[in-house]
N, CA and C atoms as an extended XYZ file, in Angstrom:
402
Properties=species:S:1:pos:R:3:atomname:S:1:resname:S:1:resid:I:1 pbc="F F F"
N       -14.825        5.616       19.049 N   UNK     1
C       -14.138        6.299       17.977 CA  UNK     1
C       -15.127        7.021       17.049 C   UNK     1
N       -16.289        6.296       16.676 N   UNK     2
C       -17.193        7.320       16.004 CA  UNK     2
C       -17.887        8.143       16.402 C   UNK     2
N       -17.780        8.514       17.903 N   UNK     3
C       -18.104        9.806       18.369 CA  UNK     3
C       -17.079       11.176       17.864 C   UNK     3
N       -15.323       10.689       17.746 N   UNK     4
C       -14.764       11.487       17.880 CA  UNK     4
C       -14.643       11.771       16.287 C   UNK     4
N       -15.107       10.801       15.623 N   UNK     5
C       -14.926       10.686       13.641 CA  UNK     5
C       -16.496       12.004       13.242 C   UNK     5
N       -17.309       11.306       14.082 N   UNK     6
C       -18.510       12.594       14.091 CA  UNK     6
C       -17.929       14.360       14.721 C   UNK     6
N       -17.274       14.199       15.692 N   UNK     7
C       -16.892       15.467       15.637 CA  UNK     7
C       -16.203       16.230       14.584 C   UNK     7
N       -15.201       15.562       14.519 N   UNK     8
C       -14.300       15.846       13.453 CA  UNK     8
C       -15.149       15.909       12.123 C   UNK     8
N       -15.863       15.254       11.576 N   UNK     9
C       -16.875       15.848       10.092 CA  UNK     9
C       -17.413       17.082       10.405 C   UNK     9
N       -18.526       17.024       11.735 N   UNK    10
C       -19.282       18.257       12.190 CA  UNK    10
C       -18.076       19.691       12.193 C   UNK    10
N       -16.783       19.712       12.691 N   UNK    11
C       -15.871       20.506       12.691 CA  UNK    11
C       -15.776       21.440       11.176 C   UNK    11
N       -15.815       20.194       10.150 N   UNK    12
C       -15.365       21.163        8.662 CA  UNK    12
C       -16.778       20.886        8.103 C   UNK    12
N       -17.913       21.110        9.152 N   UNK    13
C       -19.346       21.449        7.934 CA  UNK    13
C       -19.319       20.092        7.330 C   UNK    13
N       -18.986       18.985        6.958 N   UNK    14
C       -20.067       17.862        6.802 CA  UNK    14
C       -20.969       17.491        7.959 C   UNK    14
N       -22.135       16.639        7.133 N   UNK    15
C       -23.471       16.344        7.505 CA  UNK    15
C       -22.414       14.757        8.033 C   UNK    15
N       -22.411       14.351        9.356 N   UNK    16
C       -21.839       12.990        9.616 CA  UNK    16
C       -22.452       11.686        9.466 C   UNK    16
N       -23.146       11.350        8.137 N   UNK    17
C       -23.694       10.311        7.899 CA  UNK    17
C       -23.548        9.069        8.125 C   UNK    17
N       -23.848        8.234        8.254 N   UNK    18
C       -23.122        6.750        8.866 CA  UNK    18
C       -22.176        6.459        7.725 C   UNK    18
N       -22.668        6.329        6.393 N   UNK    19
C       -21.846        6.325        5.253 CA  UNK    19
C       -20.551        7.117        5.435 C   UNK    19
N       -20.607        8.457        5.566 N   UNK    20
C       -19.314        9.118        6.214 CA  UNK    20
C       -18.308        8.878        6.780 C   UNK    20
N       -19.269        8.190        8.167 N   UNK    21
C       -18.440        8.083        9.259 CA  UNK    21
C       -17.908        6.649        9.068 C   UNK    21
N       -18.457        5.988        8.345 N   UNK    22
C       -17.645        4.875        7.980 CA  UNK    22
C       -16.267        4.587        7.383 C   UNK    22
N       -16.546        5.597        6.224 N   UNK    23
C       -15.178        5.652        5.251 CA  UNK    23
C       -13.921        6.504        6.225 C   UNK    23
N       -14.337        7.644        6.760 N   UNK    24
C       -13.536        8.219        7.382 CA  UNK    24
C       -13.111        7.404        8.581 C   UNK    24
N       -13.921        6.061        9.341 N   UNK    25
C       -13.152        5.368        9.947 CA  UNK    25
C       -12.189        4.566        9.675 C   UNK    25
N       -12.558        3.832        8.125 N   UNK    26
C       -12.120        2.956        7.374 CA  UNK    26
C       -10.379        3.554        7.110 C   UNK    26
N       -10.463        5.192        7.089 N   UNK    27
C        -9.033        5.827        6.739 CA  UNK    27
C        -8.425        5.625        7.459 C   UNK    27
N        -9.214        6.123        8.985 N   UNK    28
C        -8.262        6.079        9.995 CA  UNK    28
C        -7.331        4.911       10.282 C   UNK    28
N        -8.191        3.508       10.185 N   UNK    29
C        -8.361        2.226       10.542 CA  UNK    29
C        -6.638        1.504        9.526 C   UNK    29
N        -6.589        2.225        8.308 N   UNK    30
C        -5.786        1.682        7.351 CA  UNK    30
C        -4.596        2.698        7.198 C   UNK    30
N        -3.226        2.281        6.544 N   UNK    31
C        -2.268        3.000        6.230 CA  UNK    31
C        -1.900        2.281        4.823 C   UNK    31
N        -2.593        1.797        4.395 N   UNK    32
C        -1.984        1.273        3.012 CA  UNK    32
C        -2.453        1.921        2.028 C   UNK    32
N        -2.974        3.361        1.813 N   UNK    33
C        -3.287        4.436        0.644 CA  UNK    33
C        -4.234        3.478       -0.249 C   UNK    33
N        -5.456        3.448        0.934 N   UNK    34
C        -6.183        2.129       -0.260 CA  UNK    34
C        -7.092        3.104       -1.817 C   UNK    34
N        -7.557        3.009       -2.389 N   UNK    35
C        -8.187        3.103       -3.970 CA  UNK    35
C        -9.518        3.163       -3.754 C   UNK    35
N       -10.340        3.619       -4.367 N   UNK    36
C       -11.861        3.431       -4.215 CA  UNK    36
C       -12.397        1.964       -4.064 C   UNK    36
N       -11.867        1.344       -5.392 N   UNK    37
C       -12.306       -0.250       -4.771 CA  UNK    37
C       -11.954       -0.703       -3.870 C   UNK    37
N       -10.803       -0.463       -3.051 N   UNK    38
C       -10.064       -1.239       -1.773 CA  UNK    38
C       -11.610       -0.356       -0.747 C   UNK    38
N       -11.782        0.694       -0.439 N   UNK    39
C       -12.898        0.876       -0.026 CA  UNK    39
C       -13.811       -0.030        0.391 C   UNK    39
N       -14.663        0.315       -0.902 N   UNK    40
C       -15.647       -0.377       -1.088 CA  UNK    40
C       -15.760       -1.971       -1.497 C   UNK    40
N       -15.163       -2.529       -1.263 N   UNK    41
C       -14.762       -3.979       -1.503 CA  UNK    41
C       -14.988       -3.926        0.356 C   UNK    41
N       -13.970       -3.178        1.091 N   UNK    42
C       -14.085       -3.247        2.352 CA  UNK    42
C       -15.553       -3.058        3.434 C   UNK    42
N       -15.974       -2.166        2.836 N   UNK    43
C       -17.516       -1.921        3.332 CA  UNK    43
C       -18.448       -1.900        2.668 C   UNK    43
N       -18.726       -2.847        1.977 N   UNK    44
C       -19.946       -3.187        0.924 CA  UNK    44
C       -20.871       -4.246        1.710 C   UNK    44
N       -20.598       -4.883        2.704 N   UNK    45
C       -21.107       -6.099        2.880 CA  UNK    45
C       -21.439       -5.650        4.311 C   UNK    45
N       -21.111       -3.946        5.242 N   UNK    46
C       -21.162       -3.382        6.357 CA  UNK    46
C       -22.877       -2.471        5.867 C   UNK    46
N       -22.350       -1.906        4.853 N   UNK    47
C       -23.396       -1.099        4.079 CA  UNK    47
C       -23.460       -1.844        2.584 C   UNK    47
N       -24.762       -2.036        2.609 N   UNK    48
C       -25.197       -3.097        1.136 CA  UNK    48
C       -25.231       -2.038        0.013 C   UNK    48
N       -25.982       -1.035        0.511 N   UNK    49
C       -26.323        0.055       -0.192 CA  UNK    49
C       -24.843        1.096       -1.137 C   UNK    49
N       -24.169        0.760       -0.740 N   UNK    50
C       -23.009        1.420       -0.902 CA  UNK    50
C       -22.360        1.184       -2.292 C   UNK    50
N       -21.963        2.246       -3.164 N   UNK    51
C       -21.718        2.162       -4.689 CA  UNK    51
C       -20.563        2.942       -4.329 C   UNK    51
N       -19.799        2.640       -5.773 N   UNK    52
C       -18.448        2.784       -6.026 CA  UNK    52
C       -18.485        4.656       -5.891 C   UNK    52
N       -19.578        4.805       -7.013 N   UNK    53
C       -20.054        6.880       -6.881 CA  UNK    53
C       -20.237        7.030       -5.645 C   UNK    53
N       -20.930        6.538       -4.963 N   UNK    54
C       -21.456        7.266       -3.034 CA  UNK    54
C       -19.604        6.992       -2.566 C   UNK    54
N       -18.725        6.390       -3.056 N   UNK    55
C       -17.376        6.503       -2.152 CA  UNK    55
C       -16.745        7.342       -3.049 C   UNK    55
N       -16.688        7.425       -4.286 N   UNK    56
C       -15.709        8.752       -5.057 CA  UNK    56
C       -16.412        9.879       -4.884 C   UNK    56
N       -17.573       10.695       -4.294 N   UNK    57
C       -18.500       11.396       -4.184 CA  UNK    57
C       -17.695       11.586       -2.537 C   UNK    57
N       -17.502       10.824       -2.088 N   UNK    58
C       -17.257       11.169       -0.216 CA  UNK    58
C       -15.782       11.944        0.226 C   UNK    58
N       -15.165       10.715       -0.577 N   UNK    59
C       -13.844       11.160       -0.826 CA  UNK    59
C       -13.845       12.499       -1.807 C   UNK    59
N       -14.260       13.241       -2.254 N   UNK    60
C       -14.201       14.400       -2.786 CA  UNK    60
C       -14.569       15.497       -2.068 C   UNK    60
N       -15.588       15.223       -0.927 N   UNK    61
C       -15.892       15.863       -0.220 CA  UNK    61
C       -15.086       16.049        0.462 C   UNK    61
N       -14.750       14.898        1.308 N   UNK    62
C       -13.150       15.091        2.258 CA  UNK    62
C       -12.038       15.703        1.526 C   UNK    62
N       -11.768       15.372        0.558 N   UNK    63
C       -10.436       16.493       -0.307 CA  UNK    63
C       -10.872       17.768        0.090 C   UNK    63
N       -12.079       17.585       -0.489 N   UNK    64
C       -12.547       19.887       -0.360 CA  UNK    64
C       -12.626       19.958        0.631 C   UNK    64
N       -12.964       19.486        2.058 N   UNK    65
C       -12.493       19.753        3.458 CA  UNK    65
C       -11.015       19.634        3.911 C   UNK    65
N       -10.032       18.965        2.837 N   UNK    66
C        -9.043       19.124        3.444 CA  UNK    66
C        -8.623       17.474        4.862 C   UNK    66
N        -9.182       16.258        4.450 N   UNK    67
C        -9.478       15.852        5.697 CA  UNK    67
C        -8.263       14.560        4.750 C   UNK    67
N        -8.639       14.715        3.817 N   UNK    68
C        -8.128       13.267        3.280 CA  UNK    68
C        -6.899       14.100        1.329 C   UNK    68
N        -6.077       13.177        1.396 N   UNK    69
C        -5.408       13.931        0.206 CA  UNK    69
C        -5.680       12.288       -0.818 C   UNK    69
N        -5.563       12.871       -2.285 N   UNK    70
C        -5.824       12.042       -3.316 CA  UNK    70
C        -4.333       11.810       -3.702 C   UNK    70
N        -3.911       10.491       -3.997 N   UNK    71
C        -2.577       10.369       -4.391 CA  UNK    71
C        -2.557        9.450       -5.854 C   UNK    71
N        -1.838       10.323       -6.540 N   UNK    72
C        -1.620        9.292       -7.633 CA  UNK    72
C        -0.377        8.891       -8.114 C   UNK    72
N         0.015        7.870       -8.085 N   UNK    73
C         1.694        7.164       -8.054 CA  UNK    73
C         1.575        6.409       -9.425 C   UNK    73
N         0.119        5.722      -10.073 N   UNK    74
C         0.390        4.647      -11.470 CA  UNK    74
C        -0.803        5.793      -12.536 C   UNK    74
N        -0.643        5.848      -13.440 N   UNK    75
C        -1.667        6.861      -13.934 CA  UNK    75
C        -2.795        6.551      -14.101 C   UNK    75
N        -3.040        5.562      -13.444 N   UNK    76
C        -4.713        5.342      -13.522 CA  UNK    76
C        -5.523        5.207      -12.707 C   UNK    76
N        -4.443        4.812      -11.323 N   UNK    77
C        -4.913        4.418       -9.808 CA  UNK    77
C        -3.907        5.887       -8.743 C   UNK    77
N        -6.095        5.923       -8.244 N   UNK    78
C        -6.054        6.865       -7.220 CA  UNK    78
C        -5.834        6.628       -6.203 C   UNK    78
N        -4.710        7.018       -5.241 N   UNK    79
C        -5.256        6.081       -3.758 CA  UNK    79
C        -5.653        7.491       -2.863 C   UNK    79
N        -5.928        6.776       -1.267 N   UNK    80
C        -6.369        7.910       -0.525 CA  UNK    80
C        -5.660        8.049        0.824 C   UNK    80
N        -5.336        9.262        1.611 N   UNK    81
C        -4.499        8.683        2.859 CA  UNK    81
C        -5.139       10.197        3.452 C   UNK    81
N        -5.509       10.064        4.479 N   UNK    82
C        -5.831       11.396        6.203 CA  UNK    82
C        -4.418       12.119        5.380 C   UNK    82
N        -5.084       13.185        5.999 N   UNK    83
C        -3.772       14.488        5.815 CA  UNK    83
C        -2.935       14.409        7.092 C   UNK    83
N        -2.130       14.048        7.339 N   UNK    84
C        -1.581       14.262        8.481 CA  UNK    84
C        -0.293       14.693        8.439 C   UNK    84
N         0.730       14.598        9.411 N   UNK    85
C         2.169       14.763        9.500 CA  UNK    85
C         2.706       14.777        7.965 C   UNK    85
N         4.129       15.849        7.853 N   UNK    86
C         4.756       15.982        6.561 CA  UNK    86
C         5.584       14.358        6.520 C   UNK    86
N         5.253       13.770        5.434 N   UNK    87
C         5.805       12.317        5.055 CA  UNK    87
C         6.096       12.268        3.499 C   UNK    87
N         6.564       11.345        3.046 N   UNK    88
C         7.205       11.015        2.073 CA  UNK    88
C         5.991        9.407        2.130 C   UNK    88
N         6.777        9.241        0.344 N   UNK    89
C         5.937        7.660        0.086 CA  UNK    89
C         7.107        7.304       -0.438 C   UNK    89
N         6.892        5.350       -0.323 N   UNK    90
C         7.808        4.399       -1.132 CA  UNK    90
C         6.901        3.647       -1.459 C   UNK    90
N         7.086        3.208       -3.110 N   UNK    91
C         5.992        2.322       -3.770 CA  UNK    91
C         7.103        1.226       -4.088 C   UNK    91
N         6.550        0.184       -3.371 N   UNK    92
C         7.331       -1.052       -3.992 CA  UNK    92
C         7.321       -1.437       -5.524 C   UNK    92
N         7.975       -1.274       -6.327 N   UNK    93
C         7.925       -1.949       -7.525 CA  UNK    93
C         7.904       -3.014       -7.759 C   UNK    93
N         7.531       -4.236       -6.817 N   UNK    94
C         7.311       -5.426       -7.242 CA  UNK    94
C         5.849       -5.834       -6.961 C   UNK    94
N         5.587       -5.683       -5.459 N   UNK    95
C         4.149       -5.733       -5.169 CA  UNK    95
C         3.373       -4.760       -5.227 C   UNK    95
N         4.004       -3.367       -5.475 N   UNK    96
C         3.015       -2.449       -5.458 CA  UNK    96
C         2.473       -1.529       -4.371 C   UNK    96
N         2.844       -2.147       -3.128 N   UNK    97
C         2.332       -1.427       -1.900 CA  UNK    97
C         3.095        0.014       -1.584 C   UNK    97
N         2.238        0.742       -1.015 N   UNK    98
C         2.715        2.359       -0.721 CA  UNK    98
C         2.979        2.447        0.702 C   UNK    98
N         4.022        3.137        1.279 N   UNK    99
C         4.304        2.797        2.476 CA  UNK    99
C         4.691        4.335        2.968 C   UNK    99
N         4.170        5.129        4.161 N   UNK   100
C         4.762        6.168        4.415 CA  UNK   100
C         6.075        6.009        5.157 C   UNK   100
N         7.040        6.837        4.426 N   UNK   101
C         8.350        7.141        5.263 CA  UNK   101
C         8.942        8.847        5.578 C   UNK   101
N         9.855        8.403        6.372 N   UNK   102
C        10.248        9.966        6.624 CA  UNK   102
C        10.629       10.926        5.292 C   UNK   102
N        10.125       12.115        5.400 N   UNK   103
C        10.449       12.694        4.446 CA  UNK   103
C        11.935       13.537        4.387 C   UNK   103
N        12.149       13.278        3.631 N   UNK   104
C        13.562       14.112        3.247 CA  UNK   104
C        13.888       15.053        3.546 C   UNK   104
N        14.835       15.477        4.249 N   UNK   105
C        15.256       17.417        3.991 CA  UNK   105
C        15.950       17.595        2.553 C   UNK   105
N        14.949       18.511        2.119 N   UNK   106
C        15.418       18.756        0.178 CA  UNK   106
C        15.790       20.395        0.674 C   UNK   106
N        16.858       20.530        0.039 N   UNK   107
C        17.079       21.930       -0.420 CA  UNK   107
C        16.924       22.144       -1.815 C   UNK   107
N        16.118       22.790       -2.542 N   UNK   108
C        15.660       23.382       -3.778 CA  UNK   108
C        16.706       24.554       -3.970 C   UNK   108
N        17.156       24.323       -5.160 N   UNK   109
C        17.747       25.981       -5.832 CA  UNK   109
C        16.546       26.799       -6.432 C   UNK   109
N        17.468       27.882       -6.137 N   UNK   110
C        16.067       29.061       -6.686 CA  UNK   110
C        15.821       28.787       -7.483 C   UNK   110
N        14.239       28.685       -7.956 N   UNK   111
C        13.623       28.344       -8.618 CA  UNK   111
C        13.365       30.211       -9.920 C   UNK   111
N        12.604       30.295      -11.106 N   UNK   112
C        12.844       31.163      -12.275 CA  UNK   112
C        11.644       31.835      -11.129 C   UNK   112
N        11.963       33.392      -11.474 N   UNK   113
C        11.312       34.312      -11.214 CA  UNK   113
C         9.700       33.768      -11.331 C   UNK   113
N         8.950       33.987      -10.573 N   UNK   114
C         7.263       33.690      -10.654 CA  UNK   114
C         6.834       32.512       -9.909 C   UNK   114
N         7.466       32.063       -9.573 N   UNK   115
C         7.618       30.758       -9.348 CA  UNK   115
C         6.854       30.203       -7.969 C   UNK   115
N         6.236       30.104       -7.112 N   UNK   116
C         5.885       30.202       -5.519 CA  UNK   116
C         5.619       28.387       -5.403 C   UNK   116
N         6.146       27.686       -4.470 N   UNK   117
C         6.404       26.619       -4.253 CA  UNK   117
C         5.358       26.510       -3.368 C   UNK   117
N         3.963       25.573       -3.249 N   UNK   118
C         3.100       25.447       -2.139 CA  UNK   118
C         3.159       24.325       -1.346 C   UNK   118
N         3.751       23.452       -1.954 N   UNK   119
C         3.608       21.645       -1.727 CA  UNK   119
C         4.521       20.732       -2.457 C   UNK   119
N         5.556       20.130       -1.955 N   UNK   120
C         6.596       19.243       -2.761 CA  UNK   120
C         6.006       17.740       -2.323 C   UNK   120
N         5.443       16.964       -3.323 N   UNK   121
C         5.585       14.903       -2.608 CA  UNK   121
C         6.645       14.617       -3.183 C   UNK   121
N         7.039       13.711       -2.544 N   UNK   122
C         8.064       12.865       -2.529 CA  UNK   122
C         7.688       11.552       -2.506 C   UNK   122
N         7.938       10.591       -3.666 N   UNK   123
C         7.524        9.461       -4.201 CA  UNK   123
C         9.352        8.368       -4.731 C   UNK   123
N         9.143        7.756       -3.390 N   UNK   124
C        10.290        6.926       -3.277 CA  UNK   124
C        10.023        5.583       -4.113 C   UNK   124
N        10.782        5.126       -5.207 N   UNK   125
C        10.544        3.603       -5.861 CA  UNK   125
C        12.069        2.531       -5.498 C   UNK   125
N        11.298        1.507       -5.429 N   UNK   126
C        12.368        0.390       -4.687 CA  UNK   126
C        11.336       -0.570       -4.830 C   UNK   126
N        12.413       -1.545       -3.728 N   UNK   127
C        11.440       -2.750       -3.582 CA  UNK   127
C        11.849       -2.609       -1.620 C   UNK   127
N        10.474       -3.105       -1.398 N   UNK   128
C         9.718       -3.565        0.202 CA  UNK   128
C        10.547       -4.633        0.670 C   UNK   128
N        10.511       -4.062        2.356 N   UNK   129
C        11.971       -5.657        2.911 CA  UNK   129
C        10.789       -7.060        2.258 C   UNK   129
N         9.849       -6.998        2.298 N   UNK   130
C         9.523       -8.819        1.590 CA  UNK   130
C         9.657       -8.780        0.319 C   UNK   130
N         9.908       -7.888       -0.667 N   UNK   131
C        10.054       -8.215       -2.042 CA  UNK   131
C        11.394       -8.440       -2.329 C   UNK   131
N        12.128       -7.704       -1.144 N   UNK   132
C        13.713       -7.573       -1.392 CA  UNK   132
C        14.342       -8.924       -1.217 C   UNK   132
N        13.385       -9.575       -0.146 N   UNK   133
C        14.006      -11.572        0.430 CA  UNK   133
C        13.801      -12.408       -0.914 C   UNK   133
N        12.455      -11.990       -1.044 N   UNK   134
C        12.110      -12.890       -2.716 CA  UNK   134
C        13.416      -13.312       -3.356 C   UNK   134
């Protein structure tokens, strides 16, 4: 897999550093929109060397390539998820977890003159089938 995680950096002009190719495996590897600390909590003890800046520094890079999108659902916590397929999110309101689901067909009314629509998220709140048994 980190042959094909090295292509894919080399593709959009990053340098494929092991540091790199780590986090960008770490994305692949996860679907739970983890946070900088979920990160680095995760590969700190893979790479010793590794600071909270060398992962908000990486992940910025990947945004400006387009490889990874920044999500923010609580106003203080960032999470991170691969760009992939058009999806929707549901944030459990009890535990908190972010979960991709199908996204909606929305029809929008015309929107006021000027207006150009590039990107709609969709941020579903509920509770998760285990918060719902609770």
């Amino acid at each position: 897999m980190q042959d094909t995680i090295k292509q894919q950096l080399t593709q959009v002009q990053i340098s494929p550093s092991f540091t790199r190719v780590k986090i960008l495996e770490f994305l692949k590897d996860t679907r739970h929109h983890p946070t900088v600390d979920d990160i680095y909590q995760r590969l700190v003890d893979e790479l010793p060397t590794l600071s909270k800046t060398t992962v908000y520094n990486v992940l910025n890079l990947f945004e400006e390539k387009q490889l990874v999108k920044s999500l923010i659902f609580d106003k203080a916590i960032t999470r991170y998820e691969l760009i992939v397929d058009q999806h929707a999110h549901f944030q459990c309101k009890d535990c908190g977890q972010v979960f991709d689901v199908p996204k909606p067909q929305v029809i929008y009314p015309p929107l006021q003159a000027g207006f150009t629509v590039v990107e709609d998220d969709v941020l579903l709140k509920g509770l998760c089938p285990d918060c719902s048994q609770k």
